[in-house]
N, CA, C and O atoms as a Tinker XYZ file with bonds, in Angstrom:
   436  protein
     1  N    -14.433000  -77.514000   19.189000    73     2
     2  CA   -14.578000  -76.271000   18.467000    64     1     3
     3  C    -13.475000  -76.166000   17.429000    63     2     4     5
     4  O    -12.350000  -75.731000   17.679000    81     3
     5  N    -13.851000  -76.561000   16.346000    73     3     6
     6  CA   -12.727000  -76.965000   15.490000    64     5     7
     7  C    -12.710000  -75.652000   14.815000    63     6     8     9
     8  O    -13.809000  -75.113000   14.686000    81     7
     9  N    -11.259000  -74.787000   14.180000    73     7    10
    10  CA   -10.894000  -73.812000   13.761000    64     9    11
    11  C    -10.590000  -72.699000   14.599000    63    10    12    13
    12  O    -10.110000  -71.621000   14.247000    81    11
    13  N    -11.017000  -73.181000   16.087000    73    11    14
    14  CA   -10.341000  -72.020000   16.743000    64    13    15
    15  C     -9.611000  -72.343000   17.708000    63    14    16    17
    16  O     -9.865000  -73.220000   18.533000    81    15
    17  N     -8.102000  -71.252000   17.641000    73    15    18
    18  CA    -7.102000  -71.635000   18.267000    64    17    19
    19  C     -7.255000  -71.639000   19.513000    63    18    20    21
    20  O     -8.242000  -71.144000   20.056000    81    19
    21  N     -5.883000  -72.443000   20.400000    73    19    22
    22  CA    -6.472000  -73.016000   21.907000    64    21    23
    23  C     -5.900000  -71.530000   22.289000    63    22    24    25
    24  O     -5.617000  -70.608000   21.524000    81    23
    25  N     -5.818000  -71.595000   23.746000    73    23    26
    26  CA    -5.618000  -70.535000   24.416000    64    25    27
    27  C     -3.878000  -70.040000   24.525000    63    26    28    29
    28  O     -3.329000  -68.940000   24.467000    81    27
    29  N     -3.283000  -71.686000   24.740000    73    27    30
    30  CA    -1.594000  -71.249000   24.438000    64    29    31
    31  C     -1.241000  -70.976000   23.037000    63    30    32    33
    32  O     -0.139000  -70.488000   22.787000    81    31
    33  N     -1.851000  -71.173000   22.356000    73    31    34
    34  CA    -1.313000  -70.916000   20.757000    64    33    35
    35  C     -1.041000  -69.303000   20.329000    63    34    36    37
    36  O     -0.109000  -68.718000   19.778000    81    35
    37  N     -2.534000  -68.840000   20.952000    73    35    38
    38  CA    -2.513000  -67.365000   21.380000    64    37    39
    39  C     -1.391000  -66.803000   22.108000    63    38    40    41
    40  O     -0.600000  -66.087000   21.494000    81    39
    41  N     -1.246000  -67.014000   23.207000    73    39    42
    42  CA    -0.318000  -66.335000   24.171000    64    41    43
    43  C      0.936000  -66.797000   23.274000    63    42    44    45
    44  O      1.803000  -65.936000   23.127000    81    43
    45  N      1.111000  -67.836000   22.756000    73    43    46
    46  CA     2.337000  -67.474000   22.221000    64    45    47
    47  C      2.728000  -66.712000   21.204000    63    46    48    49
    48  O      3.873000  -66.260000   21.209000    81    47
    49  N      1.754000  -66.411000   20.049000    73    47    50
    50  CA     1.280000  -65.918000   19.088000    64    49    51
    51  C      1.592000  -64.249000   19.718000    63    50    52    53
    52  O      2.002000  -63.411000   18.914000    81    51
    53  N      1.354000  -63.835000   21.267000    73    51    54
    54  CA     0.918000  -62.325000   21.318000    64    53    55
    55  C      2.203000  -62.217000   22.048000    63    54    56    57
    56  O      2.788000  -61.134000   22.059000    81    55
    57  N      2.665000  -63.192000   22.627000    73    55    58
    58  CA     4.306000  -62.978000   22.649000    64    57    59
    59  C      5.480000  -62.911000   21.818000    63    58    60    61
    60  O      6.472000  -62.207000   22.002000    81    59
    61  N      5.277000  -63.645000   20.970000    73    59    62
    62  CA     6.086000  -63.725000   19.464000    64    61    63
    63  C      5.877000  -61.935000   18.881000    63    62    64    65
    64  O      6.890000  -61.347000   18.503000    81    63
    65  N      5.007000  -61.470000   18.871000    73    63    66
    66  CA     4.108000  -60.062000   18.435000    64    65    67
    67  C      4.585000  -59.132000   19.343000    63    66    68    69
    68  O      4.458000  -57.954000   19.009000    81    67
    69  N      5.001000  -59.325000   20.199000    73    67    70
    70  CA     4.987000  -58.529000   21.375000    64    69    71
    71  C      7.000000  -58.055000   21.350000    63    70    72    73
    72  O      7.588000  -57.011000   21.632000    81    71
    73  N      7.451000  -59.318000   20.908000    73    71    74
    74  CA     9.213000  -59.330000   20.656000    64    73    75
    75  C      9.272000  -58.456000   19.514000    63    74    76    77
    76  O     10.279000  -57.776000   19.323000    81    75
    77  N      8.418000  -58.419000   18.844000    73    75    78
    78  CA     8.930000  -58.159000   17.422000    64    77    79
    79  C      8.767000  -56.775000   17.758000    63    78    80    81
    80  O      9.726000  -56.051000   17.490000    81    79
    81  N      7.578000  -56.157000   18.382000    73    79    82
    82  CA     6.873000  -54.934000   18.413000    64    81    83
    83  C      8.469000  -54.230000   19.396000    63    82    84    85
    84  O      8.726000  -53.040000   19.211000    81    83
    85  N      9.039000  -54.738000   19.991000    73    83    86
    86  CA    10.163000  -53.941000   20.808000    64    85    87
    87  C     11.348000  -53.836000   20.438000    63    86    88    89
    88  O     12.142000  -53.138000   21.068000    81    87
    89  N     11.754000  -54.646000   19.124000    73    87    90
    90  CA    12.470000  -54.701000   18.450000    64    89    91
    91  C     12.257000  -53.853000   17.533000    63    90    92    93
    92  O     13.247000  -53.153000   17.324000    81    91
    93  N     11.469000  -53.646000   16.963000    73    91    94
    94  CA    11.031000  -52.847000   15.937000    64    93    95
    95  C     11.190000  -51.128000   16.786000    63    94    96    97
    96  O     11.665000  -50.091000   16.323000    81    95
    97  N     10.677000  -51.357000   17.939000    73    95    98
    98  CA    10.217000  -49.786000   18.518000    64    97    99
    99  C     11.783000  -49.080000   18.713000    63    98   100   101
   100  O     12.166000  -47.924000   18.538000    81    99
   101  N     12.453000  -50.241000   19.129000    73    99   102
   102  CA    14.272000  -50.302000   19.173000    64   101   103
   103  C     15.026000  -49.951000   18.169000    63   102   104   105
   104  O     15.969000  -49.159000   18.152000    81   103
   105  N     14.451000  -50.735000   17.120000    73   103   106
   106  CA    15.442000  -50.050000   15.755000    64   105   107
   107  C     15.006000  -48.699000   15.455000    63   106   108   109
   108  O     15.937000  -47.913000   15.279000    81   107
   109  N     13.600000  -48.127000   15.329000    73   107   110
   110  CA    12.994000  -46.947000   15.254000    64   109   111
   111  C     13.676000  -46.099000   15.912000    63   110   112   113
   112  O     14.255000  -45.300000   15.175000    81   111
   113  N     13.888000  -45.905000   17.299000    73   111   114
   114  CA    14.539000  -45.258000   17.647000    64   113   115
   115  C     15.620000  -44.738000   17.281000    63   114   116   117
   116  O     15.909000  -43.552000   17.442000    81   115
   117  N     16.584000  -45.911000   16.551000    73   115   118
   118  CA    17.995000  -45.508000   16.054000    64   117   119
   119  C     18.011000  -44.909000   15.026000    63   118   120   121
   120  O     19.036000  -44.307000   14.706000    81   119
   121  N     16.964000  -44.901000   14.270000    73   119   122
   122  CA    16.481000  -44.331000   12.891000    64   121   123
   123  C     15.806000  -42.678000   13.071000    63   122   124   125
   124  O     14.938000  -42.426000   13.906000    81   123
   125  N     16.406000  -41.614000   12.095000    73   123   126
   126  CA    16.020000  -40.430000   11.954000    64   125   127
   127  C     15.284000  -40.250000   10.770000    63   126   128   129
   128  O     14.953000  -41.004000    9.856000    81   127
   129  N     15.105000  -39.003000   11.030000    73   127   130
   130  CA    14.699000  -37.947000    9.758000    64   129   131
   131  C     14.553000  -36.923000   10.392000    63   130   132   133
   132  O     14.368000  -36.755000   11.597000    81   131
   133  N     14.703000  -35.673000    8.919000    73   131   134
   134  CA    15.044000  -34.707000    9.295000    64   133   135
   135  C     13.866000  -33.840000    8.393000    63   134   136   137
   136  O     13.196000  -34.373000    7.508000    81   135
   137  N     13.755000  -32.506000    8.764000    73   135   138
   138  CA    12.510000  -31.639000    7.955000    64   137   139
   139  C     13.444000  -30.163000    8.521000    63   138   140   141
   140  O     14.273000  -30.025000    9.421000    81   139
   141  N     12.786000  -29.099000    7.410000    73   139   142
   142  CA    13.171000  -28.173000    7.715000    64   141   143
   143  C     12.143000  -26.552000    7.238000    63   142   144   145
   144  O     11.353000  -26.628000    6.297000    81   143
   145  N     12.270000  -25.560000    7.816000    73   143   146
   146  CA    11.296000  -24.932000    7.019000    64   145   147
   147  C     11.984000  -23.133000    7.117000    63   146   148   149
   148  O     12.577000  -22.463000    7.963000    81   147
   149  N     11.618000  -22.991000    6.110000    73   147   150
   150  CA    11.914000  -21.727000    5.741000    64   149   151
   151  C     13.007000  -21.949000    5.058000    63   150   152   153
   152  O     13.891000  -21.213000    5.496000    81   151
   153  N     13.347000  -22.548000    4.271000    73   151   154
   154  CA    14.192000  -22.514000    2.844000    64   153   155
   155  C     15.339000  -23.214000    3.818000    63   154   156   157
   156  O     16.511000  -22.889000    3.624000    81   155
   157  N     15.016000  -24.181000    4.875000    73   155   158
   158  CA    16.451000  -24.918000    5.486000    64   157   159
   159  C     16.990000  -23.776000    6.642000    63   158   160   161
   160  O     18.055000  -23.819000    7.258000    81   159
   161  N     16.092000  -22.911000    6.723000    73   159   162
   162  CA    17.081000  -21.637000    7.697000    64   161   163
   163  C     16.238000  -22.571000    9.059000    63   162   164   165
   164  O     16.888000  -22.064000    9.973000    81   163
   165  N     15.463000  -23.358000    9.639000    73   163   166
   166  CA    15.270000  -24.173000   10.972000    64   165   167
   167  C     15.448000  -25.774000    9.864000    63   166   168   169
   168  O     14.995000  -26.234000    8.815000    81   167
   169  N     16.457000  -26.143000   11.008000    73   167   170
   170  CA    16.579000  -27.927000   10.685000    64   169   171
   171  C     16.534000  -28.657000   11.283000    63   170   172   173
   172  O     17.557000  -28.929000   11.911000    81   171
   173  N     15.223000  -29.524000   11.501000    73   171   174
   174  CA    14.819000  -30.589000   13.097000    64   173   175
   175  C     15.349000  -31.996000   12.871000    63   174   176   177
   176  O     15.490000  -32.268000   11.679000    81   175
   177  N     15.616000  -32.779000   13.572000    73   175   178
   178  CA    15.896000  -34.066000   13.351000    64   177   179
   179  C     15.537000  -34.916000   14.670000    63   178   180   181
   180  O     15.941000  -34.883000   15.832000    81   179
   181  N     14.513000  -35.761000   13.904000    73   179   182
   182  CA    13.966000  -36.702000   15.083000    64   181   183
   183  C     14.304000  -38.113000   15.008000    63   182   184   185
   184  O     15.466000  -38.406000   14.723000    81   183
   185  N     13.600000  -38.867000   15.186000    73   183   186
   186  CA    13.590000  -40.238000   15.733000    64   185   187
   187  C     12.927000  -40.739000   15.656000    63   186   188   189
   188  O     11.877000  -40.117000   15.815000    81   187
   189  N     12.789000  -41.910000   15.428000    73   187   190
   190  CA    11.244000  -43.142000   14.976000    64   189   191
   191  C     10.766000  -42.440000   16.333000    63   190   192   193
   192  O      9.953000  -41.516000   16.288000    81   191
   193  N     11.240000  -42.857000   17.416000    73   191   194
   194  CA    10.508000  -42.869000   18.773000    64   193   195
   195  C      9.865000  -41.657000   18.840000    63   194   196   197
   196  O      9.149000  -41.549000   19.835000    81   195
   197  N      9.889000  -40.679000   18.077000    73   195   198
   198  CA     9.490000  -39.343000   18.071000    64   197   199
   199  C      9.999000  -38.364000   19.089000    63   198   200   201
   200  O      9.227000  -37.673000   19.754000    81   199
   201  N     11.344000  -38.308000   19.209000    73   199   202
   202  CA    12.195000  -37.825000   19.746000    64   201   203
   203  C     13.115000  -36.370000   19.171000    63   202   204   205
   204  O     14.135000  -36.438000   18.485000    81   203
   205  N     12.523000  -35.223000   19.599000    73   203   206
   206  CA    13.544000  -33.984000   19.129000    64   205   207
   207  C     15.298000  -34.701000   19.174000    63   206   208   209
   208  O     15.552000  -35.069000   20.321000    81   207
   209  N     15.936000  -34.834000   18.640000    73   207   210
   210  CA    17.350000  -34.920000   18.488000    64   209   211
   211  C     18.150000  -33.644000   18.361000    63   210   212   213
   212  O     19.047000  -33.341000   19.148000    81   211
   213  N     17.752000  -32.867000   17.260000    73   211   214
   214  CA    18.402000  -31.728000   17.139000    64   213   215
   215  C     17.405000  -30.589000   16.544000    63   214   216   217
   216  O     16.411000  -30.887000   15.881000    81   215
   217  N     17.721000  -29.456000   16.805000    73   215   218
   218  CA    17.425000  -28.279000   16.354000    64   217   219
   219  C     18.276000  -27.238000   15.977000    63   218   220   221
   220  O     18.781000  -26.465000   16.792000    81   219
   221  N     18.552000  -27.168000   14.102000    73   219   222
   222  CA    19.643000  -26.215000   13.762000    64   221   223
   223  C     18.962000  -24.983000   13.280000    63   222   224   225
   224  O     18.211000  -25.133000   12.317000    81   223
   225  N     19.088000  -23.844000   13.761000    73   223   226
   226  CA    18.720000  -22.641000   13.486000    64   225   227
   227  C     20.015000  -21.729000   12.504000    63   226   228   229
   228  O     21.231000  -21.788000   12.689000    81   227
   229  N     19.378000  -21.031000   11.600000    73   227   230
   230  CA    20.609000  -20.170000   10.559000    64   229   231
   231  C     20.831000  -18.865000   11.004000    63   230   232   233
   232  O     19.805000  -18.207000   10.829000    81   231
   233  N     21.727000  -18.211000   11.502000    73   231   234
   234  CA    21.957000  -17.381000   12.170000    64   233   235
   235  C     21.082000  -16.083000   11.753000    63   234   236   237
   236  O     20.606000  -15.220000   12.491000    81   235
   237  N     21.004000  -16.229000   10.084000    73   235   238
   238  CA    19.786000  -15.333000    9.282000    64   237   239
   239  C     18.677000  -14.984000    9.799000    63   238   240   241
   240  O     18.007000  -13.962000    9.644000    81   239
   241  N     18.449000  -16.315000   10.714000    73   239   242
   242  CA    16.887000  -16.304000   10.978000    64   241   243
   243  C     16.024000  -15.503000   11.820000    63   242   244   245
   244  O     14.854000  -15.122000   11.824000    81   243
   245  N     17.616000  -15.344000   12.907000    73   243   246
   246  CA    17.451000  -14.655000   14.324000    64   245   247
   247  C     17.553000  -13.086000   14.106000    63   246   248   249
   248  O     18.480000  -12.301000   13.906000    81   247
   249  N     15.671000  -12.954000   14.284000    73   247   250
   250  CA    15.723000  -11.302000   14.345000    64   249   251
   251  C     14.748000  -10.929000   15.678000    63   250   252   253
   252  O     13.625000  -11.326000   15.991000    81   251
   253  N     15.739000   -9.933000   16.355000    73   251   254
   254  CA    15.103000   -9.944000   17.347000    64   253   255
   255  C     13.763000   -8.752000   17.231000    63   254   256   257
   256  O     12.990000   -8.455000   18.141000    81   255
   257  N     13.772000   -8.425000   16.390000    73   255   258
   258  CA    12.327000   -7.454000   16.066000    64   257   259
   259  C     11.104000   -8.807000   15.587000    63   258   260   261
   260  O      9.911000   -8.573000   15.397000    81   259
   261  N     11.604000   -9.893000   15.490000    73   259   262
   262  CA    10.564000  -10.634000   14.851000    64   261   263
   263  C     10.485000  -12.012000   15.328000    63   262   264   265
   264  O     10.226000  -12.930000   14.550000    81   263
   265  N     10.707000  -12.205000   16.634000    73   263   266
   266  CA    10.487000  -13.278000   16.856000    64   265   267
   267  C      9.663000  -13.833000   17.160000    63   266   268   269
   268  O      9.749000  -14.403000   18.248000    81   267
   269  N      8.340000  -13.977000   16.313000    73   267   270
   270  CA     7.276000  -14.939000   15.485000    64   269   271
   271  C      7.608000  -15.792000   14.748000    63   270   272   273
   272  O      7.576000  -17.022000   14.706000    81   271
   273  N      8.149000  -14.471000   13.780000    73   271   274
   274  CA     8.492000  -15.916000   12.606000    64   273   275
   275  C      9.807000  -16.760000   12.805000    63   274   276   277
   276  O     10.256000  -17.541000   11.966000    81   275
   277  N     10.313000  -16.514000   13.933000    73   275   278
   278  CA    11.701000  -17.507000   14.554000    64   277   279
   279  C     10.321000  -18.661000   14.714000    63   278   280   281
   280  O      9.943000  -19.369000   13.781000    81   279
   281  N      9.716000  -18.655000   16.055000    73   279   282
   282  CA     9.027000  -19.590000   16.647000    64   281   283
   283  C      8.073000  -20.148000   15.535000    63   282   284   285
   284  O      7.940000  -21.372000   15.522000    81   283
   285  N      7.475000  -19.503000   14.713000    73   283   286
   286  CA     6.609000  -20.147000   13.778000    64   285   287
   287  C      7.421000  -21.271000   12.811000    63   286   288   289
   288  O      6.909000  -22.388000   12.747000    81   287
   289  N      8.971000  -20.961000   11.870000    73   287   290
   290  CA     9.532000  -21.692000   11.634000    64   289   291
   291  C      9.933000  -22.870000   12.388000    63   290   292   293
   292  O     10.105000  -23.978000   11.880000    81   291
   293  N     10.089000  -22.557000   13.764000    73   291   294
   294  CA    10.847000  -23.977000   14.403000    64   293   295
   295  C      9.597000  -24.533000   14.754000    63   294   296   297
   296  O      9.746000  -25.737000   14.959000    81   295
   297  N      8.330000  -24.138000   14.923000    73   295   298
   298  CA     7.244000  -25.417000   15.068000    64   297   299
   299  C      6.760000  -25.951000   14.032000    63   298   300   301
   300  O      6.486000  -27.151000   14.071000    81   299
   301  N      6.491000  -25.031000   12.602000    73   299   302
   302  CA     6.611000  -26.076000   11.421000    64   301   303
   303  C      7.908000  -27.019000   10.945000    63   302   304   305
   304  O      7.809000  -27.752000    9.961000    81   303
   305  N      8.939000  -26.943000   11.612000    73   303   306
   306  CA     9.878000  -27.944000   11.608000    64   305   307
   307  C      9.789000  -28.943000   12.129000    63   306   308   309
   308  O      9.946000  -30.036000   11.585000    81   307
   309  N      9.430000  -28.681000   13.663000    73   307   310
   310  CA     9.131000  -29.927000   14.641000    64   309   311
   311  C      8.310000  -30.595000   14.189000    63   310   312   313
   312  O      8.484000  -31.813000   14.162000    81   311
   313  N      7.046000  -29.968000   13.640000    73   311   314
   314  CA     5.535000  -30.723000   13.295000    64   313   315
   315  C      5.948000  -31.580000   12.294000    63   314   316   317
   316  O      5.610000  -32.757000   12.416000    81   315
   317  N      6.843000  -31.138000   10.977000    73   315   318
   318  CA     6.906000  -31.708000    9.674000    64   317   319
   319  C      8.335000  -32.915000   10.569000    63   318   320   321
   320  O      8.444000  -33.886000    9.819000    81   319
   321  N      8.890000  -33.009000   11.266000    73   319   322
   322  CA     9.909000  -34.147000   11.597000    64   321   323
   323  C      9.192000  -34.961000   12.488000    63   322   324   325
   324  O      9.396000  -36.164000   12.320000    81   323
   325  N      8.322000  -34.626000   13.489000    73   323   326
   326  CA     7.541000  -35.198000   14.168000    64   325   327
   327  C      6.628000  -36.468000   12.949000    63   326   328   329
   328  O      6.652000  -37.699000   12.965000    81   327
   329  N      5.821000  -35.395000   11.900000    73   327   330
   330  CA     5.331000  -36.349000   11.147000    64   329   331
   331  C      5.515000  -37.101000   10.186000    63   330   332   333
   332  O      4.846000  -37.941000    9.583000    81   331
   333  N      7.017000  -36.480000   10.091000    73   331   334
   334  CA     7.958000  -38.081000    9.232000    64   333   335
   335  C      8.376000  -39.282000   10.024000    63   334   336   337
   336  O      8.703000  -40.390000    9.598000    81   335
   337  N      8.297000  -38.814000   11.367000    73   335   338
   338  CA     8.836000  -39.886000   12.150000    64   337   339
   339  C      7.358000  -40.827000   12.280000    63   338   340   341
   340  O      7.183000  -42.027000   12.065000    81   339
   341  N      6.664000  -40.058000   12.596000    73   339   342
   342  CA     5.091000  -41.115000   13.154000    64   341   343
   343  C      4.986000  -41.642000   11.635000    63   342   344   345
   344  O      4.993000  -42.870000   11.541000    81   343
   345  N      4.901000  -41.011000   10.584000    73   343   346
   346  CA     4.639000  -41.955000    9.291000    64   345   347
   347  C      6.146000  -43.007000    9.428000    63   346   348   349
   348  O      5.782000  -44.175000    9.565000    81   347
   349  N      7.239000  -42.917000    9.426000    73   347   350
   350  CA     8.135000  -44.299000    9.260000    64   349   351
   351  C      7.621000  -44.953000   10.362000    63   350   352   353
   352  O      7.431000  -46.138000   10.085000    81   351
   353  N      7.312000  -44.671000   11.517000    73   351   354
   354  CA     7.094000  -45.984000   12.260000    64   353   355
   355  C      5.704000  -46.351000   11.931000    63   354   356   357
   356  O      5.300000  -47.449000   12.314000    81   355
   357  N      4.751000  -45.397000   11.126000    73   355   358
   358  CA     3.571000  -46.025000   10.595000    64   357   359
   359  C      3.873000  -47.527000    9.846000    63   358   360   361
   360  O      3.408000  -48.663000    9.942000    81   359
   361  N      5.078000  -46.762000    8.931000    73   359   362
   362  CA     4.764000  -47.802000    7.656000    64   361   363
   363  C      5.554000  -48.914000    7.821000    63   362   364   365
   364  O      5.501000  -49.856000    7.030000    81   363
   365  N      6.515000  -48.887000    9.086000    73   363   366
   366  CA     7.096000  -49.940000    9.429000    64   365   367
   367  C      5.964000  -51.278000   10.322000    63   366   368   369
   368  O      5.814000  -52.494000   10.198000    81   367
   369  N      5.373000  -50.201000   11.203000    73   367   370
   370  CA     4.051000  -50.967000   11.868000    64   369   371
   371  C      3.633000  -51.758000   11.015000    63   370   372   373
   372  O      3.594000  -52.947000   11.332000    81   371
   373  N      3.139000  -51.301000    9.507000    73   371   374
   374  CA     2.444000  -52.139000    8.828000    64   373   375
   375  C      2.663000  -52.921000    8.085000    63   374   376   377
   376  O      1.992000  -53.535000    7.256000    81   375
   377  N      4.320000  -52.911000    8.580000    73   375   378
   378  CA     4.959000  -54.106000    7.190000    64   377   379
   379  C      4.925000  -55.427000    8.540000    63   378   380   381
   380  O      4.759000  -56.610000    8.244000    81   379
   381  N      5.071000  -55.057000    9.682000    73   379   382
   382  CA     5.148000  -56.059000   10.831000    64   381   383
   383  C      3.975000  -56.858000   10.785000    63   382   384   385
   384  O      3.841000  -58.077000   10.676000    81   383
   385  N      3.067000  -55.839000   10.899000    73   383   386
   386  CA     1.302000  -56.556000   11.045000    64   385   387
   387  C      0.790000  -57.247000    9.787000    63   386   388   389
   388  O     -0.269000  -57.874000    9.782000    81   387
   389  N      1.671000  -57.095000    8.592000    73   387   390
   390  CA     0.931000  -57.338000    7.559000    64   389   391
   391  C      0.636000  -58.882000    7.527000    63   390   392   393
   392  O      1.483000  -59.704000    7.877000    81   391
   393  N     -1.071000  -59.346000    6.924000    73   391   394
   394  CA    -0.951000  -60.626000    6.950000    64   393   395
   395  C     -0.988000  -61.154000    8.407000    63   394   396   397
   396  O     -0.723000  -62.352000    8.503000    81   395
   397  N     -1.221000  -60.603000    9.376000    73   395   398
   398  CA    -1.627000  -61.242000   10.605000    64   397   399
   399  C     -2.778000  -61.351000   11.071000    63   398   400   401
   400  O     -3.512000  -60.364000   11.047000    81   399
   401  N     -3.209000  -62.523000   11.589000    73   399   402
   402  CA    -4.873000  -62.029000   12.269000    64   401   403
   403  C     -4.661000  -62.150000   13.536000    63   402   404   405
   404  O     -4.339000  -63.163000   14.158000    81   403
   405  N     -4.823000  -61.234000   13.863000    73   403   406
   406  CA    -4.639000  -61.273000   15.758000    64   405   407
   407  C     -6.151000  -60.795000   16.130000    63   406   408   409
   408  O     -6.754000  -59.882000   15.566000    81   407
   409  N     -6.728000  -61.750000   17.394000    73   407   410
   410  CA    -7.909000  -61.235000   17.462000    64   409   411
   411  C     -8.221000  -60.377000   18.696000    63   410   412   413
   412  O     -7.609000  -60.569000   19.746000    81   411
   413  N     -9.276000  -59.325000   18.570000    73   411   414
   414  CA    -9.139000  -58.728000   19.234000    64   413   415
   415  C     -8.635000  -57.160000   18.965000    63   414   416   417
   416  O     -8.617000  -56.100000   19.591000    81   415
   417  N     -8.161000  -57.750000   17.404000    73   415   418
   418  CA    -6.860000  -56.304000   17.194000    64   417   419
   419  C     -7.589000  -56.118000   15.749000    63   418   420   421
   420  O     -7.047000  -56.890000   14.958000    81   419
   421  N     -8.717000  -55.303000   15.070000    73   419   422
   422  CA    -9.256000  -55.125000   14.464000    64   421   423
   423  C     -8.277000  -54.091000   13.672000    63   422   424   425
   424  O     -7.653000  -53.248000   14.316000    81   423
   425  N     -8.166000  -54.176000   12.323000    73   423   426
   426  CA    -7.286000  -53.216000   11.465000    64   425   427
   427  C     -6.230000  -53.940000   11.084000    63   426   428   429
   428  O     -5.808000  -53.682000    9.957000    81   427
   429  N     -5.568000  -54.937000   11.813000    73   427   430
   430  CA    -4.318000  -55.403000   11.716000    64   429   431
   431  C     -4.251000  -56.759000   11.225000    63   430   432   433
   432  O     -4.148000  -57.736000   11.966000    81   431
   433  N     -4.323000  -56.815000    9.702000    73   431   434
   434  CA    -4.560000  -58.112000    9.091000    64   433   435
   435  C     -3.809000  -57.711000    7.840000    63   434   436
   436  O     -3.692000  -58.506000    6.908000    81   435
């Protein structure tokens, strides 16, 4: 069956893939970003791994007749750091996969 790879070529192929993928998930982790909402008065900072790190609140913010828009600011913070983090480890994912054919793994070429 000429053109298709043997069975160890693979396994090594999804092990080689497999180092890189934990290395990568490793450096992500060490890597932030930060989002903020309401003019910087909530400031989240996460983690590739998608990890809350911090939450800075502006003392401005805190009204106790209104705490909606406390909680509404700090979840459009989380959401917008949450989804800087899932996009960098997106676009890191796809600099890893780029140019690979792994089979089995449809998208990732």
């Amino acid at each position: 069956m000429k053109g298709m790879p043997n069975m160890a070529q693979l396994m090594k192929q999804a092990q080689k893939f497999q180092a890189k993928m934990a290395k990568l998930q490793e450096e992500l982790s060490a890597r932030t970003v930060e989002a903020s909402a309401g003019g910087g008065m909530v400031t989240v900072v996460a983690n590739g791994g998608q990890e809350i790190l911090s939450i800075n609140i502006d003392r401005e913010v805190v009204d106790p007749d209104d705490i909606e828009m406390l909680q509404d600011l700090v979840m459009a913070a989380v959401n917008d750091a949450l989804n800087k983090a899932r996009n960098m480890m997106n676009e890191e994912m796809g600099q890893l996969t780029k140019g690979m054919n792994l089979p089995g793994m449809p998208g990732i070429m």
